[in-house]
N, CA, C and O atoms as a GROMACS GRO file, in nm:
protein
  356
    1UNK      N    1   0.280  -0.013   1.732
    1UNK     CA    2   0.328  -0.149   1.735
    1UNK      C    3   0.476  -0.146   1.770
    1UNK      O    4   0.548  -0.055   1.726
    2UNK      N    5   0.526  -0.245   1.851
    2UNK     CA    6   0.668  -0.245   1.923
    2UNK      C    7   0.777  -0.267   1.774
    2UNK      O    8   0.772  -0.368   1.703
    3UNK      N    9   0.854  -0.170   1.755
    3UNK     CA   10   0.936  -0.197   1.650
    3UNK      C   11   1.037  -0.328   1.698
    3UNK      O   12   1.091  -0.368   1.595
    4UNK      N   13   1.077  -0.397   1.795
    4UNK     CA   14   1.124  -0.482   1.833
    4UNK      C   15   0.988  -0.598   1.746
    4UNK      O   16   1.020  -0.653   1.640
    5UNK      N   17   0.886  -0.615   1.789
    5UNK     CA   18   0.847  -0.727   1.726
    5UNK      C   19   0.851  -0.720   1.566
    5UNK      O   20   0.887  -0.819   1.502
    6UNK      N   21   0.818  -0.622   1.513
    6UNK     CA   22   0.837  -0.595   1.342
    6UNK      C   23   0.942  -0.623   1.272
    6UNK      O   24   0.947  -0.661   1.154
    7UNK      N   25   1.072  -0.594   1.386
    7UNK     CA   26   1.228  -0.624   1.309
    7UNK      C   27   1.277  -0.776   1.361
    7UNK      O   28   1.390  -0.814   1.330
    8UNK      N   29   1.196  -0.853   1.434
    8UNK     CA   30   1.192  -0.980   1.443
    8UNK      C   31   1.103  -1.086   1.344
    8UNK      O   32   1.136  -1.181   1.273
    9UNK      N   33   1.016  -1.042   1.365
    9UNK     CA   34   0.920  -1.116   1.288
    9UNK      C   35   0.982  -1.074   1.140
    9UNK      O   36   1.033  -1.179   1.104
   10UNK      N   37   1.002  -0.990   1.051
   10UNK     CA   38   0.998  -0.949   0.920
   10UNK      C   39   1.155  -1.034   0.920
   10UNK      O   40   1.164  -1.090   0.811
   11UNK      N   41   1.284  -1.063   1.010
   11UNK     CA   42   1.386  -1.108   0.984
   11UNK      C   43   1.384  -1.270   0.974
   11UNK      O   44   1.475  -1.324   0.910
   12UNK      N   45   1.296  -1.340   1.027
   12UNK     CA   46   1.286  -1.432   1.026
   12UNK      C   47   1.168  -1.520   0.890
   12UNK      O   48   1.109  -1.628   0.886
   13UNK      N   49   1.177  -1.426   0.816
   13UNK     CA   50   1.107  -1.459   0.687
   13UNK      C   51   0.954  -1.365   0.667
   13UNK      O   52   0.902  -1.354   0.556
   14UNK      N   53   0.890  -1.294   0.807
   14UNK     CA   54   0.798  -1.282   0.782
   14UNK      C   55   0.762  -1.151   0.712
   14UNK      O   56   0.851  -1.069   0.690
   15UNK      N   57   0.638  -1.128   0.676
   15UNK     CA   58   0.649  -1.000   0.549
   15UNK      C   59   0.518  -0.911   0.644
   15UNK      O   60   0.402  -0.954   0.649
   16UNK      N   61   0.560  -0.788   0.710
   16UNK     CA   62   0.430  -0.677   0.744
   16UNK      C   63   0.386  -0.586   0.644
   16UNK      O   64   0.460  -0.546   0.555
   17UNK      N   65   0.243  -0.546   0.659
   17UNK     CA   66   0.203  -0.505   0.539
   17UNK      C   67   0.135  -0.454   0.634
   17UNK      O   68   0.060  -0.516   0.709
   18UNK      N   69   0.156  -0.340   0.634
   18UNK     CA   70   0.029  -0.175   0.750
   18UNK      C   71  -0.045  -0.154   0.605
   18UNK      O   72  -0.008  -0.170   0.489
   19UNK      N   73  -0.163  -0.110   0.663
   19UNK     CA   74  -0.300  -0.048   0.613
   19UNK      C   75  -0.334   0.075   0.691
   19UNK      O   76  -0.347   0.090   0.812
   20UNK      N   77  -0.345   0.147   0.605
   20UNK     CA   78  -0.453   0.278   0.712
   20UNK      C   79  -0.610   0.195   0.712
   20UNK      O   80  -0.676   0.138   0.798
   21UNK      N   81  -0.623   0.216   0.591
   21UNK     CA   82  -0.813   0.160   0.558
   21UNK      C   83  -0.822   0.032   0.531
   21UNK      O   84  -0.728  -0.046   0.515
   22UNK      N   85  -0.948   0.006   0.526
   22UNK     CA   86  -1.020  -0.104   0.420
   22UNK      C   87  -0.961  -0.120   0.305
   22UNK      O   88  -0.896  -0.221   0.280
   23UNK      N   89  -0.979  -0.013   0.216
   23UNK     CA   90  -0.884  -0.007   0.081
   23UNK      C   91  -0.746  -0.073   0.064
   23UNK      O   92  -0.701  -0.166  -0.003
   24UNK      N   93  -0.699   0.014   0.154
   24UNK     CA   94  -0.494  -0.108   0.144
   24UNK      C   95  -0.508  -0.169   0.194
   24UNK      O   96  -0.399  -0.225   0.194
   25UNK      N   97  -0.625  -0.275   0.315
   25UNK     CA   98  -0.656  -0.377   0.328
   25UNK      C   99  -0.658  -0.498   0.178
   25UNK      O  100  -0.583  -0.583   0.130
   26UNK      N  101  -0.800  -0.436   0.146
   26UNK     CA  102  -0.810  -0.505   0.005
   26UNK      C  103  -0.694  -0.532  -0.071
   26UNK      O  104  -0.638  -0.641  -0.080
   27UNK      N  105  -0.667  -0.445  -0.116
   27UNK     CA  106  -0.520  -0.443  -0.191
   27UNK      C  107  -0.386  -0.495  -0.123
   27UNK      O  108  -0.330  -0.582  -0.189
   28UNK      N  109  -0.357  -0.478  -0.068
   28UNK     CA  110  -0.245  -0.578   0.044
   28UNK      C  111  -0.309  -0.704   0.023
   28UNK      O  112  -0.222  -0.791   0.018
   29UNK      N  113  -0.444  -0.759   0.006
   29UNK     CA  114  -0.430  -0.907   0.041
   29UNK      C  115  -0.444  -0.974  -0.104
   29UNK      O  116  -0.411  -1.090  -0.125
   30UNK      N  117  -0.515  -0.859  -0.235
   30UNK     CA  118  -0.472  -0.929  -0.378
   30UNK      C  119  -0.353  -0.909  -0.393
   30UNK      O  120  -0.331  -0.961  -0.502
   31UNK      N  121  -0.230  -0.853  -0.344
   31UNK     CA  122  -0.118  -0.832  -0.397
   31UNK      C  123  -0.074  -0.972  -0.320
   31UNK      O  124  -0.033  -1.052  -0.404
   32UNK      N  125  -0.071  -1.014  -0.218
   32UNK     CA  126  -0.011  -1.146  -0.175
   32UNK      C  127  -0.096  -1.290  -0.230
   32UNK      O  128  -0.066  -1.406  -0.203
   33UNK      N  129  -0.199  -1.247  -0.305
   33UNK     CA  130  -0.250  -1.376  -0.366
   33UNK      C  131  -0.200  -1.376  -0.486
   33UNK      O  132  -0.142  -1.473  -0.535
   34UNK      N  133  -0.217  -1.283  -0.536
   34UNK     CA  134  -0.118  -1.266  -0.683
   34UNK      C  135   0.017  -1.333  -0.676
   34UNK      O  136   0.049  -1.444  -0.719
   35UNK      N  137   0.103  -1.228  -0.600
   35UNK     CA  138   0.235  -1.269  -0.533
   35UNK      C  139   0.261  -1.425  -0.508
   35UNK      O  140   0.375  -1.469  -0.527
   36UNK      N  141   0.133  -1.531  -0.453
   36UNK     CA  142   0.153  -1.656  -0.448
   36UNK      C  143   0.057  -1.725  -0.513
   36UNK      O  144   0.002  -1.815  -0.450
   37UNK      N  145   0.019  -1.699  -0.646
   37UNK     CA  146  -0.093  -1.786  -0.707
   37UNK      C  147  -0.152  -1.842  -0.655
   37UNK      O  148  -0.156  -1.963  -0.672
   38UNK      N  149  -0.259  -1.751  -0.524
   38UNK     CA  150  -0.321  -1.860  -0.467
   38UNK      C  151  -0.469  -1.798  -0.477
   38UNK      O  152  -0.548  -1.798  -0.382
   39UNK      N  153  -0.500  -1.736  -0.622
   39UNK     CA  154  -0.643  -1.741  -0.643
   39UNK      C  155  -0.695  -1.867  -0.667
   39UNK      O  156  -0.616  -1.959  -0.688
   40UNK      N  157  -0.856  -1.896  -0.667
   40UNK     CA  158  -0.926  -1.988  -0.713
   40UNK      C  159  -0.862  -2.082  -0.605
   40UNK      O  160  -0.850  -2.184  -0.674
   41UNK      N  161  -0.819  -2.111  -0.495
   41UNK     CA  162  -0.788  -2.211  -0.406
   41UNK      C  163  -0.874  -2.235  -0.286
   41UNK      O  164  -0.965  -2.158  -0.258
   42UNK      N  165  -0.848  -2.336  -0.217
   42UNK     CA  166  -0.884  -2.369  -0.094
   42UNK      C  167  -0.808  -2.288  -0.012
   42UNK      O  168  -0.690  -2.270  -0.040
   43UNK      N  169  -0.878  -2.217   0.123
   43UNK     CA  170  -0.834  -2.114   0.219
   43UNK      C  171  -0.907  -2.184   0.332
   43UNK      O  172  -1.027  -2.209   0.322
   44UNK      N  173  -0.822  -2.223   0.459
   44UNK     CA  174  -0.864  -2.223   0.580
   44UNK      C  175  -0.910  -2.149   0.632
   44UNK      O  176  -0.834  -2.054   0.615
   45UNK      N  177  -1.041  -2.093   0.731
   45UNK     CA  178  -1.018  -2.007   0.774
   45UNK      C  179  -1.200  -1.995   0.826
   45UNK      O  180  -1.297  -1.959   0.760
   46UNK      N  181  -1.188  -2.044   0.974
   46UNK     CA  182  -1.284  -2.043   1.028
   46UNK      C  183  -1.411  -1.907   1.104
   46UNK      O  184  -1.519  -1.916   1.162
   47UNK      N  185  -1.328  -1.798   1.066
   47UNK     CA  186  -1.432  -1.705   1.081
   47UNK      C  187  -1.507  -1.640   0.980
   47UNK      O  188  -1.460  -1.592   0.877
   48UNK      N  189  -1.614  -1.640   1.010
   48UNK     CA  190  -1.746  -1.566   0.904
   48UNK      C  191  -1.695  -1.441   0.920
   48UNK      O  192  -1.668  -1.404   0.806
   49UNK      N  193  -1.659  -1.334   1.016
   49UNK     CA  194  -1.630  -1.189   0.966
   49UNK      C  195  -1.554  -1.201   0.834
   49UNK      O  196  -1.617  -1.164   0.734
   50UNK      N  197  -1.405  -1.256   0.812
   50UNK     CA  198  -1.326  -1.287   0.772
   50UNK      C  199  -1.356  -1.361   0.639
   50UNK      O  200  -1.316  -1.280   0.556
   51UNK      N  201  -1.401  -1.459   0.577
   51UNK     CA  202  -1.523  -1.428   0.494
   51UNK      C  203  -1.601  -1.400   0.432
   51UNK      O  204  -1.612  -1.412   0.310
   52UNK      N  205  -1.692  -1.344   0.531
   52UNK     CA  206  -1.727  -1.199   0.414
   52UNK      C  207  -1.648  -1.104   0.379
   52UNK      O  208  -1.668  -1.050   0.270
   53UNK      N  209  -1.539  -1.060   0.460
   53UNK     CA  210  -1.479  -0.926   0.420
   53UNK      C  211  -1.374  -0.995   0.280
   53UNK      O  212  -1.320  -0.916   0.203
   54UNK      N  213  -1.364  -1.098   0.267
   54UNK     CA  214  -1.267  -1.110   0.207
   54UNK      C  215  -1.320  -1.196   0.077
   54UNK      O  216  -1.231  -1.239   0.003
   55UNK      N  217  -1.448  -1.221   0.045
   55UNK     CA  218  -1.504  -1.288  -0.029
   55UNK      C  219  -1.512  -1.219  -0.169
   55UNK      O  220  -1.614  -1.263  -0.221
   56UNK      N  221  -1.459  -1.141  -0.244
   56UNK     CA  222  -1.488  -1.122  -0.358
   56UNK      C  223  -1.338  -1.160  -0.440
   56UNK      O  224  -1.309  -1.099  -0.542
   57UNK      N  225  -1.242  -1.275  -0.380
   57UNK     CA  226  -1.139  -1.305  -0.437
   57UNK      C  227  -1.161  -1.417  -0.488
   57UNK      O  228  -1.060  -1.487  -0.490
   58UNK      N  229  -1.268  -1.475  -0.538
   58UNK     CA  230  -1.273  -1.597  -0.584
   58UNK      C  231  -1.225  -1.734  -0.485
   58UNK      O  232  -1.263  -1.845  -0.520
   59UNK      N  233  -1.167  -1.723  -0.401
   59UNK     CA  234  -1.128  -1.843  -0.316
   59UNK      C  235  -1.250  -1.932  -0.237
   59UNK      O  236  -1.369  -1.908  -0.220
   60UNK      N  237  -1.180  -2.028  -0.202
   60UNK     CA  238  -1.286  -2.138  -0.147
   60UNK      C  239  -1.266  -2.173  -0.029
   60UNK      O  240  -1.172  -2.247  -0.001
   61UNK      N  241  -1.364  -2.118   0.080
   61UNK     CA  242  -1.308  -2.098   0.208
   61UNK      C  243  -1.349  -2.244   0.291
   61UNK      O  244  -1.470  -2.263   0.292
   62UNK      N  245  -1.283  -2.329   0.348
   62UNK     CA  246  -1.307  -2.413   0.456
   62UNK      C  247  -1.270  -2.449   0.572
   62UNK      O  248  -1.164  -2.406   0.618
   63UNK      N  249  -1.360  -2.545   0.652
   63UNK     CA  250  -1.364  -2.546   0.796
   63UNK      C  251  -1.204  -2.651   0.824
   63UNK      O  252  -1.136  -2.649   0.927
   64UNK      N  253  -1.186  -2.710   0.737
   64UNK     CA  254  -1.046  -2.803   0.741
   64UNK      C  255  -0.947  -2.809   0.645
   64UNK      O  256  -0.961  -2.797   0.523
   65UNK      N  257  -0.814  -2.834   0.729
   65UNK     CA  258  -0.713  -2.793   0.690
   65UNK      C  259  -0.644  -2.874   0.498
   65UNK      O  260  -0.555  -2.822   0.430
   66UNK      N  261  -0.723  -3.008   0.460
   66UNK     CA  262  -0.655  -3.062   0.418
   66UNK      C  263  -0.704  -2.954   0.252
   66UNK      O  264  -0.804  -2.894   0.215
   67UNK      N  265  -0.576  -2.978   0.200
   67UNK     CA  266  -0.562  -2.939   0.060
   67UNK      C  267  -0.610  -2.744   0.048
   67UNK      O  268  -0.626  -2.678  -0.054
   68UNK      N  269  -0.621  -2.701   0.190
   68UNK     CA  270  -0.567  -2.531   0.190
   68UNK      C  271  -0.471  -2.534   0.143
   68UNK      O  272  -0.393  -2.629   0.149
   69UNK      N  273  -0.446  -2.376   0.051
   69UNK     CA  274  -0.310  -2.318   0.050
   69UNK      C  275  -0.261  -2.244   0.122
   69UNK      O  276  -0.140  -2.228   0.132
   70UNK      N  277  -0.373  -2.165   0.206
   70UNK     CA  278  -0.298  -2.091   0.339
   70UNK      C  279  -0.423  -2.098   0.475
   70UNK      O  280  -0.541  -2.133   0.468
   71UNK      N  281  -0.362  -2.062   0.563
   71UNK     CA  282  -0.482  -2.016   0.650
   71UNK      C  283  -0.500  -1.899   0.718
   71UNK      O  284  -0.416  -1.844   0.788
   72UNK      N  285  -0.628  -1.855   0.692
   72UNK     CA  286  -0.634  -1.695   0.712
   72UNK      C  287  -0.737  -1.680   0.821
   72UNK      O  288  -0.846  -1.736   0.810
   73UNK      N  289  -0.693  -1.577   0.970
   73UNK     CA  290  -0.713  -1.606   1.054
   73UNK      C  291  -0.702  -1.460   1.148
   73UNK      O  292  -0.593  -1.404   1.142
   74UNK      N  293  -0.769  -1.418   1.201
   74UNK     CA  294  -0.757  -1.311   1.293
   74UNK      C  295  -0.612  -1.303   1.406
   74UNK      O  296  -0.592  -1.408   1.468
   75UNK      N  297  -0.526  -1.202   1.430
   75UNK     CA  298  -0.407  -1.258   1.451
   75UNK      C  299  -0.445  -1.221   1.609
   75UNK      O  300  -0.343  -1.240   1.675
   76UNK      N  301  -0.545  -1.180   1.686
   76UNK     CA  302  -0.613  -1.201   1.831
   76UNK      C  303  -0.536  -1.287   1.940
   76UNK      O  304  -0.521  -1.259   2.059
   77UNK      N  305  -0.499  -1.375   1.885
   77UNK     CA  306  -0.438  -1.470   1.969
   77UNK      C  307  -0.326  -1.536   1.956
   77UNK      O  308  -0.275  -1.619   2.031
   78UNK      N  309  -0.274  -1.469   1.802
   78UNK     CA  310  -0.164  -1.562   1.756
   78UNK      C  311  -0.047  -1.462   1.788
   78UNK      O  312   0.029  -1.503   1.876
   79UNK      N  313  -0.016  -1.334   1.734
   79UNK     CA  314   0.067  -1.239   1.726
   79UNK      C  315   0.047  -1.071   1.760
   79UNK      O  316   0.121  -0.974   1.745
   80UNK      N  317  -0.054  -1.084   1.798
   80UNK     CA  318  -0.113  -0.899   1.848
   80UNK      C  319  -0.234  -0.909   1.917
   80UNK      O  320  -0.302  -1.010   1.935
   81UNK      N  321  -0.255  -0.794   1.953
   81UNK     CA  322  -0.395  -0.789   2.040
   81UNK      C  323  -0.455  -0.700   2.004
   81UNK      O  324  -0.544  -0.648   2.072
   82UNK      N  325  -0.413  -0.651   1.858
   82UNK     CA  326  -0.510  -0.508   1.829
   82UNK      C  327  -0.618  -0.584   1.728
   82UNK      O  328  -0.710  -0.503   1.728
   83UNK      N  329  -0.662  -0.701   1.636
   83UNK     CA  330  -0.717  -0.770   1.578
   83UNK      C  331  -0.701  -0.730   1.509
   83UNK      O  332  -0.773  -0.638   1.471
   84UNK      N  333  -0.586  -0.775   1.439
   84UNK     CA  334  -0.537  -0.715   1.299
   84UNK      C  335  -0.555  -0.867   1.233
   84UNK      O  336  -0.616  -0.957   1.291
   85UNK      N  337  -0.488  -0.881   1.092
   85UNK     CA  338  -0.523  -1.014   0.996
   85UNK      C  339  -0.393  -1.063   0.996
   85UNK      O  340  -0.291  -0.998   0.974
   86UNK      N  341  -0.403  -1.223   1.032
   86UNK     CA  342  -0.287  -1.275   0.969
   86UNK      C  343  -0.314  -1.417   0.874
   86UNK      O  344  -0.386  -1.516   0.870
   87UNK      N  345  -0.217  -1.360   0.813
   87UNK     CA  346  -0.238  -1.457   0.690
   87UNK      C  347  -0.129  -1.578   0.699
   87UNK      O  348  -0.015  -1.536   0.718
   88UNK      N  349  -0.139  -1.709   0.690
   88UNK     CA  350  -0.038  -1.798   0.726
   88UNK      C  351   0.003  -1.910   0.613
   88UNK      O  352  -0.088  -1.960   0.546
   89UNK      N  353   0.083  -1.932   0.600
   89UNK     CA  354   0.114  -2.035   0.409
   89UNK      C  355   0.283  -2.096   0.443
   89UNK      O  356   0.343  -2.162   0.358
   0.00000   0.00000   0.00000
């Protein structure tokens, strides 16, 4: 990944979080729900992969935006092209 986009993006508020596995997957994404009390909430977030992989956090996933606390979203088109996760709040 271009260290130019990492030392941009992370300066302008945003927070990267690398994973080797699944595992610091998992864990990277209860540490930022913790981090923002946003268990037991409404989550945007229109893909079924995404979903299932992420379904044993108690959250309540829907097709529209109103009364989400974040929206969680494959970053494909938003910020990379390797289909990594981005999480948005």
């Amino acid at each position: 990944m271009d260290e130019r986009f990492i030392h941009n993006f992370t300066s302008q508020g945003g927070r990267f979080l690398y994973s080797l596995d699944e595992s610091e997957v998992q864990a990277n994404f209860e540490d930022v729900l913790v981090e923002h009390d946003f268990f037991e909430t409404n989550v945007l977030c229109t893909d079924l992969n995404l979903r299932n992989r992420f379904n044993g956090f108690n959250l309540r996933f829907s097709d529209v935006h109103e009364d989400c606390s974040f929206f969680l979203t494959t970053c494909e088109y938003i910020i990379s092209d390797n289909g990594g996760n981005f999480i948005f709040f």
